[in-house]
N, C-alpha and C positions, 0 to 999 in steps of 0.2 A: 327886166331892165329897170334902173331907174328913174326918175320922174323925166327926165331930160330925154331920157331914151338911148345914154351913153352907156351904160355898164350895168352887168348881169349882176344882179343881186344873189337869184339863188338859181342852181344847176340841179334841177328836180331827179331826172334821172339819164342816166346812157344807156342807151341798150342798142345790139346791134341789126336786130329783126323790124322792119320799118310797120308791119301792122303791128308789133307792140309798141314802137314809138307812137304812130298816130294814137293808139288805143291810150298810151298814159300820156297824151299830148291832150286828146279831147276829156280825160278823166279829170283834168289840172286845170281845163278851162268850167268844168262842172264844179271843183273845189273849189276856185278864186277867180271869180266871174268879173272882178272889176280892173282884174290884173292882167298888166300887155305880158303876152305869154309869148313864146318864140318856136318851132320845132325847128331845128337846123341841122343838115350833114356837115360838120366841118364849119366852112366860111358859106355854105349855101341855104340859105332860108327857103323852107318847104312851105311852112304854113305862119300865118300868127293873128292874135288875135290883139283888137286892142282896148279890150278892157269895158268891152259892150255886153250887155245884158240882153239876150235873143230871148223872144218869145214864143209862142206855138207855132207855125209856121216856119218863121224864119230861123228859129235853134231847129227845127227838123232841114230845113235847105242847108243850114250849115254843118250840121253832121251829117249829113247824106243817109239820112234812117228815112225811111217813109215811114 
């Protein structure tokens, strides 16, 4: 999105299997940690991040890794 939060800058990738989605959705927020990132089906928002930097703990709660 950009700064406003109105319009997709860039469209990383499509894919139709949703653990590849999540899997290249949290790969994108590992890439570009400052960037509001989106996972979407269509018009429904799955997941999104907004451009926060997790640290020990809380980057493991939010990938759901122990």
């Amino acid at each position: 999105m950009d700064q406003a939060g109105q319009y997709i800058v860039e469209h990383v990738a499509g894919v139709e299997d949703y653990q590849l989605a999540l899997a290249t959705f949290h790969a994108a927020c590992e890439l570009w940690p400052r960037t509001h990132i989106t996972l979407r089906q269509g018009a429904r928002m799955i997941e999104e991040t907004c451009g926060v930097i997790l640290h020990g703990a809380a980057k493991l709660r939010a990938t759901g890794k122990q």
